[in-house]
C-alpha positions as CSV (number, residue, x, y, z in Angstrom):
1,X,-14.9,-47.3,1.5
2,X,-14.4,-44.1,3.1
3,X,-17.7,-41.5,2.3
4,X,-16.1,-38.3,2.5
5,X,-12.2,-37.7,2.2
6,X,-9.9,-37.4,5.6
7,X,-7.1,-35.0,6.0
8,X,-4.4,-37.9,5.5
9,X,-5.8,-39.0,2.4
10,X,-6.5,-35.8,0.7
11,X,-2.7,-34.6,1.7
12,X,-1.9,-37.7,0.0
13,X,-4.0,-36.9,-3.3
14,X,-2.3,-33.6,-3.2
15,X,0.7,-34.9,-3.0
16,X,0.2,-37.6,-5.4
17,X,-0.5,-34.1,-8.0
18,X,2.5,-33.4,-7.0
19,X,4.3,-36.0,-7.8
20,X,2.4,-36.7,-11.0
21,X,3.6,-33.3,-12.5
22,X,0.1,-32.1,-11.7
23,X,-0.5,-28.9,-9.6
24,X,-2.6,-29.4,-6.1
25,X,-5.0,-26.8,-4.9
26,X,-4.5,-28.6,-1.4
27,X,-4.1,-24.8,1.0
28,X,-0.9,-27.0,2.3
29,X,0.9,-27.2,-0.8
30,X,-0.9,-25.2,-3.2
31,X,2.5,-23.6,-3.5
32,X,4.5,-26.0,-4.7
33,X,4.6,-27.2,-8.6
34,X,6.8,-30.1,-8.4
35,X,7.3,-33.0,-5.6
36,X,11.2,-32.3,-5.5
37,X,10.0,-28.5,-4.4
38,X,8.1,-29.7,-1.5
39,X,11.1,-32.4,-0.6
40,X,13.3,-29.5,-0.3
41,X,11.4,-27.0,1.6
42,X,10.3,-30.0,4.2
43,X,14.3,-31.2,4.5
44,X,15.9,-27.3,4.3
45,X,13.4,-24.6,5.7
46,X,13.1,-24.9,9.0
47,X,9.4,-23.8,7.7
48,X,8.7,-26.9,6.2
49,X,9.6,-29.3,9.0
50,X,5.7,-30.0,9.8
51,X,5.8,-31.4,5.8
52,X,8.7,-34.0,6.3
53,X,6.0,-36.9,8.0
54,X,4.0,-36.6,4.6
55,X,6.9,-36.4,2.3
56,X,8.5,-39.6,4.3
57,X,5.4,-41.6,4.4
58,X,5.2,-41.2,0.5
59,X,8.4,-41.2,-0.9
60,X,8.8,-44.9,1.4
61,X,5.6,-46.2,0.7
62,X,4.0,-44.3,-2.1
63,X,0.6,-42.6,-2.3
64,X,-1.2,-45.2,-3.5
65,X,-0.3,-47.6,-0.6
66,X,-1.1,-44.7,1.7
67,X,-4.5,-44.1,0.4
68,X,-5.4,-47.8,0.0
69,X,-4.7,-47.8,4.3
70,X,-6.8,-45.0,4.7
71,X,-9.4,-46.0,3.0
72,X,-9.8,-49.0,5.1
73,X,-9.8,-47.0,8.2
74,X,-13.2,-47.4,10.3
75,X,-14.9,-43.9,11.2
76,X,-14.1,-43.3,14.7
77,X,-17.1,-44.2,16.2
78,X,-16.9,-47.2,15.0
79,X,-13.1,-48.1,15.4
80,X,-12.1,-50.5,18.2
81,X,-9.3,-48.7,19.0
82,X,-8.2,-44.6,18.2
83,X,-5.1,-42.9,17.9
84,X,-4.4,-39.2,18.8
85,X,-1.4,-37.1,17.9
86,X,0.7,-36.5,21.4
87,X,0.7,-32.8,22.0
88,X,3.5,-31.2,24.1
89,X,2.8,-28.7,26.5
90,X,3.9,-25.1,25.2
91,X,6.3,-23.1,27.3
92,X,5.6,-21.5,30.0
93,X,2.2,-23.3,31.1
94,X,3.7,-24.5,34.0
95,X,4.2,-28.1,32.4
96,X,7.6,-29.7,32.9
């Protein structure tokens, strides 16, 4: 069982809150007062596109399923194999 929370899972609590009818105090979505609020701003404001992974991964597989994988994830010192986010290089680095 996980010690201390990761940023996935507490994204999920919050947005379990959410969903639950409960406000969050997540700094992410602190914002919002209902899950529908947060579906809208992650699917209409071009704003809110950074949301739509979260509001995807939950509304397909719910939070608890997504908390319940998380907290079976090994601390990375520990994990056999690690997974980074691919960054693209910004414009103008001389990258192409």
């Amino acid at each position: 069982m996980c010690q201390s929370p990761t940023e996935p899972a507490t994204n999920t609590l919050a947005a379990r809150d959410l969903k639950e009818g409960r406000r969050t105090t997540h700094p992410e979505l602190v914002l919002f007062t209902i899950w529908g609020d947060l579906q809208d701003y992650a699917a209409y404001d071009p704003a809110g596109r950074d949301l739509q992974p979260l509001v995807d991964l939950v509304d397909t597989h719910g939070a608890d399923a997504i908390l319940t994988a998380v907290d079976h994830l090994a601390p990375e010192d520990q994990a056999e194999v690690t997974v980074s986010p691919r960054t693209r290089p910004k414009a103008g680095n001389g990258h192409r």
